[in-house]
Structures are given as structure tokens and as C-alpha cells.
N, C-alpha and C positions, 0 to 999 in steps of 0.2 A: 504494500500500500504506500501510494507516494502521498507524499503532503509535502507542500509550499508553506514557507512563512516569510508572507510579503513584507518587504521592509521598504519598501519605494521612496514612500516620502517621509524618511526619516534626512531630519537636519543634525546632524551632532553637536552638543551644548544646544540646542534651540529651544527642544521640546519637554522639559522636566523628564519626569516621574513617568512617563509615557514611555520615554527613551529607556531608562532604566528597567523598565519594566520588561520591555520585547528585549533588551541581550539579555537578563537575566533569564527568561523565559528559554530563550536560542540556547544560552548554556548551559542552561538544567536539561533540555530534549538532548541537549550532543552525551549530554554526562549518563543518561537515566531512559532515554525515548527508545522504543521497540519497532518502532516504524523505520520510512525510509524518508527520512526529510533533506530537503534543500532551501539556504538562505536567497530570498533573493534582494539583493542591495541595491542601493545608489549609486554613484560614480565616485559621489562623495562621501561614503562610507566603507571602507572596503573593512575586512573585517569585525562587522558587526553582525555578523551571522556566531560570532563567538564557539568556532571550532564546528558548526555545522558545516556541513558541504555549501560551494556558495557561490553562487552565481552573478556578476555584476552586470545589471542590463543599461547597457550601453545607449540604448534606444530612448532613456527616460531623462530630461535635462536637468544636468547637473543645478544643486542650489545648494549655496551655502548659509541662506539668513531666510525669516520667514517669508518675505516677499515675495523672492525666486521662489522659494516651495511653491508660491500660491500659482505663477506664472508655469513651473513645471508642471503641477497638476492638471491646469488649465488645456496647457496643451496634449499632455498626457491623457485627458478625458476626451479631447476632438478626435484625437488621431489613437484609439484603445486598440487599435487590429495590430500595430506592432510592439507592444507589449503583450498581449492577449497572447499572440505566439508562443515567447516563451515559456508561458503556463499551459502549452498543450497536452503536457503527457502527466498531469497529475493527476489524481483523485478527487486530493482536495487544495482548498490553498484558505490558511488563517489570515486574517489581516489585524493584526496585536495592535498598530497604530490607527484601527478604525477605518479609514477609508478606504472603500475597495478600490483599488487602482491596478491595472485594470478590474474592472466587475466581473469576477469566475463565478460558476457555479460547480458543487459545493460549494459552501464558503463559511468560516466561521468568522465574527465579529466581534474585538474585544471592544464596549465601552467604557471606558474609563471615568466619565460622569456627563451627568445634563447639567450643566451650571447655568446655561447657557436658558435652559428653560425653568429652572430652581432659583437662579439669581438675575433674572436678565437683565435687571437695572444696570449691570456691571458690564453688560456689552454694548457694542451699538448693534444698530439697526443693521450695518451690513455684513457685523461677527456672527449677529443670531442668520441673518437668509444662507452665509456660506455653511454655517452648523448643519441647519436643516437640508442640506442638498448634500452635504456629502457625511456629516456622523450620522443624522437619523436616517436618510433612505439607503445605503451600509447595512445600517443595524436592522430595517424593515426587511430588506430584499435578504437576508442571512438564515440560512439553515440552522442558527446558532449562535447564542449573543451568550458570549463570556462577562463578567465583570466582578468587579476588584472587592465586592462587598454588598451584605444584605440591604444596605442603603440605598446604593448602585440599581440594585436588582428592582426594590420596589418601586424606583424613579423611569427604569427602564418600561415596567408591565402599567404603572399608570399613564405616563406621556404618550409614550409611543404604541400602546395595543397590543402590545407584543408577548404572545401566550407564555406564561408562568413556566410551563416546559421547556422552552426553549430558552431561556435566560438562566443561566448558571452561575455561582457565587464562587471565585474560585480566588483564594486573597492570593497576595504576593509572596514572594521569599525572600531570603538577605542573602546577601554574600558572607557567609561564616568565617569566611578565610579573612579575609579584610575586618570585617565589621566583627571584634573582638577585645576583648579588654588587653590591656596593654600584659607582654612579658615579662616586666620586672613588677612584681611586686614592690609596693611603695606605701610607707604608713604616713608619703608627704597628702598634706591636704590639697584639692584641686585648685587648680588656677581663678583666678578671681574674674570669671568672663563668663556671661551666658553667648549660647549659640542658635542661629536662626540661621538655618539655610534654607533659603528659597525667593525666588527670581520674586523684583518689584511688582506685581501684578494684585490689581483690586481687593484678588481677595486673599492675599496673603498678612492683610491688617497691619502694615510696619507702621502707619503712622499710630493706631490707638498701642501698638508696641512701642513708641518712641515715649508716648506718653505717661504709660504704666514704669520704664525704664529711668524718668526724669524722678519719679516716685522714690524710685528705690534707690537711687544716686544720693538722696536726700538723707538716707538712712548710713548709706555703705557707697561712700565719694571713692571709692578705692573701685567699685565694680566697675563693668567694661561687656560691652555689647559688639561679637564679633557676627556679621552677614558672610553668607558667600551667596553664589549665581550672580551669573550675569543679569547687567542690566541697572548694576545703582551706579554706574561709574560716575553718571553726570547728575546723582540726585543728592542734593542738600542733606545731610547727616550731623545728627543732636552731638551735642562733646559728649565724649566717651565711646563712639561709637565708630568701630573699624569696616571697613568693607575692604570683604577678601577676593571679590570677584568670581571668579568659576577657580575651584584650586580641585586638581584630580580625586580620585577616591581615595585614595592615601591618603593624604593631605587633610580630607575632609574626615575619615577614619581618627586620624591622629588628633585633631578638634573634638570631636567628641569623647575623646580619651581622657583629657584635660579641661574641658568646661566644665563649671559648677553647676551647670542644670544645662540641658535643652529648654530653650521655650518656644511654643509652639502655637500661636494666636491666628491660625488660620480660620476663616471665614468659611471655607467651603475644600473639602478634600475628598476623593471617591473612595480612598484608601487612610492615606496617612503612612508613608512610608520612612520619611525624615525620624522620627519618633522611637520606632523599631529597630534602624540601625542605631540610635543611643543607645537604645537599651543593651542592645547585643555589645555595644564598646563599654559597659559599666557606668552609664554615665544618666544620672536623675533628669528626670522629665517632666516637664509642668506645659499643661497641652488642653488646648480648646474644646471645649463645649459644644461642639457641633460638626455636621454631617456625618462623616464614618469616622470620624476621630477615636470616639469614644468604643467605638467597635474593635476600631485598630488594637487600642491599647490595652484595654479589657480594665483591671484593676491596678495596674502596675503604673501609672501614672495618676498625678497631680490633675484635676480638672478648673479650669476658670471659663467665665461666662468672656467671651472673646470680646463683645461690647464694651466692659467694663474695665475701665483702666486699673482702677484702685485693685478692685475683684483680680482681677490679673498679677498683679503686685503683690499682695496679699497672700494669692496662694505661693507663687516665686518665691517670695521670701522664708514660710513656710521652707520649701523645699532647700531652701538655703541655709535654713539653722540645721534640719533634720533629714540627711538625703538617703540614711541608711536601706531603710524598708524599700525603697524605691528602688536602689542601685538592687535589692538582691529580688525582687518582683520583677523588675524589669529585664535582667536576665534568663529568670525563668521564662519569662512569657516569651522573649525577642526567640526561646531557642526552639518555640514549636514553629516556625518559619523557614523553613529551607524552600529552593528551588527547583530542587529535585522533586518534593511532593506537588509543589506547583506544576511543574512538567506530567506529571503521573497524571493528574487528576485533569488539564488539558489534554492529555490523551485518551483519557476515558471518553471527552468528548468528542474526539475526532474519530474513534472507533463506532459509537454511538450512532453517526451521520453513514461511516464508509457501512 
């Protein structure tokens, strides 16, 4: 049995959690999958098929930022017969980043969330018409809609219609190898910095997080608020507060290792994956209120109302007198997460369809 797992319009650094999600996925199938899979890439991504077999379709125009994605796709959708090609000889073909490009059948569809239709105030008018033409009729036309979480799922089967059977709940995995507590054992206490990574966008709440963070500066002028992802390069930052930019998984690994809490004030997540590699690196979590956050984390994290700045402070700092229970909850929880079981339980699904 062949299966395709489309990667077309993957932009590298552009896409979050979306991205991480389809190679983590690509290298749980090459590590764990019983099938016969083939990556198929960008131009601009060549190994992100992560040790699957892997095909670069030359025929799809290269983009490096999201614009050109939109232009590639664009053209990509007029002219689908030489793309369509190369998926002649498969079974099936998944598309982890959502939009079918080309549109095969079979097909499986992972959605990763309806924000778009849950928060629309936070789009425009022409993010929600491109949403609707290429995630939801994806998601309609699919044999098969995967998603990240029970949140996910019920967003899926109200919005879109889309029968309860066919929508599956299948969370994420970490990278265990990476995402672990540090080698050396150390009785030094952690560094005096909370961590937030994730790209400047609506509903990631950095401003009511600047606000909660001016709070606690007030108490502890010593603390320090380190960003990473692209996109604050050119945005106004409170004192105390670092932006690291895109820094590899290492790097990002190694931050977590050393921060005195994750915090985590997102607005709107399908999963919550930031959160999970803390906990997997040993490192306490103080985490939002809302979407699938609270599903992500289970018991093992800190919760605040994301609207409330005080509310938000108040539990941080909690987490910052007392980070014990947390650090050893969040371990447990971060180590029922592998990608290997991710991959298993995707491929239940694609046996399910062949």
C-alpha cells in the first residue's frame, strides 16, 4: 500500500506548529510506519520528509515567505495536471498541512484548527474567503479529517458538517531526544527569565503578556522575558524583555532547560505544543485558559484566565515561589507523547480508508 504525504506548501520557519507537526509526523512513519510511504516536498525544502523516501516536485514554484506560498499555490491550483502526475501511483496521499495541492483522491486531511471561524474578528475578510476555499473544502472533499485535539474535532463536526466518523482526534508527539531535561544534574536554581515562544500573531496575547510581565517586574526587577519566532524583529518590546528570533531546536531545547516557568497566554491553540516540550525539558508551566490548552496539559500545568493580566501574574508568580509539583507532573504527563504513537494511530487511519 502506497501513501503520499504531501508537503507542497510547506514554507520552512513560516508556518509554526503546523510545520513541526508534518516532520515530526514524517519521522515517527520512517521510524514506526508498516506501509510504503513517500515524502513529497518543495524545492525549498528538501529534506523535510525527515528520513522518509522523498520526492522533490520540481513542477511546484519555489516560495520562501508566505506571499510566494500564496502565488505558488495559486498557480499550483490552475495548472493541478502536473502535479496530479506525480501522485499517480499511490493509494492514498495525506495532506498534514491541510490543503490539498494537488486534490487526490483518497485523501486524508489534517486540520489543525478553525480560528478563522472560532475567532474571526482576528482575520480579515480576505484570510477568512482564502480559509474557506482551500482548509475547509480540503477538509469537506477528504475521506478523512485528522486533528490535533477533542477541541479540534468538535469545531470540525459543528462548522463544517462533517460526520463525527470521519474526524479523528489524534494529538501530537515531542521529540524525546531533544526535548529532555538537561545531563548534568544541578541543585543551581533556574535562571531568572520566563519563556514564550511563538511568532507575533493576534492570538498569541504578547501585548496582555507585556502587561501581566510589567506586574511582576514590580515585585522581582531582577526577572527577564525571553521571545523566540520570527516576526518581533521590528516590534516595540517593554524593558526586560529579549527577543531571540527563530533560534533552532537546540537552542530552543536549551531555553527551556533554564527558564523559570514557560508562560503561555495564548488566545486560541488546536493543540498546545510549546507547553509539552517544557515539560518534557523539566521546566514549570503557567498556561492559558483556553481552546485545547487545557486538554494539552491535563493537570500538570499552572492555568490563568488569558484576558486577565493580574490573573496571569498571579498564577506566574505562584509558579515562581513553588515550581516543584509542576516540574515532576509535567514530566510525567510531556512522556505519554511520542511520535511514534502518533504515527501508529495515523496509520490506523490510512488502513481504515485503503
Amino acid at each position: 500500500m502506497r501513501v503520499g504525504i504531501s508537503l507542497l506548501t510547506l514554507v520552512p520557519g513560516e508556518i509554526g506548529g503546523a510545520e513541526a507537526y508534518a516532520r515530526g509526523l514524517a519521522r515517527g512513519l520512517a521510524d514506526a510506519g508498516t506501509l510504503e510511504y513517500t515524502a513529497f516536498v518543495p524545492p525549498v525544502a528538501p529534506g523535510a520528509g525527515e528520513g522518509l523516501p522523498e520526492v522533490t516536485v520540481t513542477e511546484y514554484r519555489a516560495a520562501q515567505s508566505l506571499p510566494q506560498r500564496a502565488f505558488a499555490m495559486a498557480l499550483g491550483a490552475l495548472r493541478p495536471g502536473r502535479l496530479r502526475r506525480r501522485y499517480a501511483e499511490l493509494d492514498l496521499v495525506h495532506y498534514p498541512l491541510t490543503i490539498a495541492l494537488p486534490p487526490v483522491e483518497p485523501s486524508v486531511v489534517t486540520v489543525h484548527d478553525l480560528q478563522h471561524l472560532d475567532l474571526p474578528h482576528l482575520f480579515s475578510r480576505a484570510e477568512r474567503l482564502f480559509r474557506r476555499r482551500t482548509h475547509e473544502r480540503s477538509a469537506r472533499r477528504a475521506h478523512a479529517v485528522v486533528v490535533p485535539s477533542q477541541f479540534v474535532r468538535r469545531s470540525v463536526v459543528e462548522h463544517l458538517g462533517i460526520a463525527p466518523e470521519r474526524v479523528h482526534a489524534i494529538p501530537h508527539g515531542l521529540d524525546h531526544d531533544r526535548f529532555r531535561p538537561s545531563d548534568e544534574p544541578s541543585d543551581e536554581p533556574r535562571e531568572s527569565f520566563l519563556l514564550y515562544p511563538g511568532r507575533p500573531w493576534p492570538h498569541k496575547n504578547h501585548e496582555r503578556l507585556f502587561e501581566a510581565f510589567a506586574l511582576l517586574r514590580g515585585e522581582r526587577p531582577e526577572l527577564e522575558l525571553v521571545l523566540t519566532g520570527g516576526g518581533h524583529e521590528d516590534r516595540p518590546v517593554p524593558a526586560g524583555v529579549t527577543v531571540r528570533g527563530l533560534v533552532s531546536g537546540d537552542e530552543l531545547a536549551s531555553l527551556y532547560r533554564r527558564a523559570a516557568c514557560l508562560v503561555f497566554p495564548s488566545l486560541y491553540e488546536g493543540f498546545g505544543q510549546p507547553p509539552l516540550e517544557a515539560m518534557a525539558c523539566g521546566c514549570p508551566v503557567a498556561a492559558s485558559r483556553a481552546a485545547a490548552v487545557p486538554e494539552a496539559v491535563g493537570d500538570a500545568a499552572a492555568l490563568f484566565d488569558p484576558e486577565d493580566a493580574e490573573d496571569l501574574a498571579a498564577v506566574v508568580a505562584a509558579v515562581l515561589e513553588s515550581p516543584e509539583r509542576l516540574v515532576a507532573a509535567g514530566l510525567e504527563r510531556a512522556a505519554r507523547f511520542t511520535w511514534a504513537e502518533t504515527a501508529r494511530q495515523h496509520e490506523a487511519v490510512y488502513l481504515s480508508i485503503l
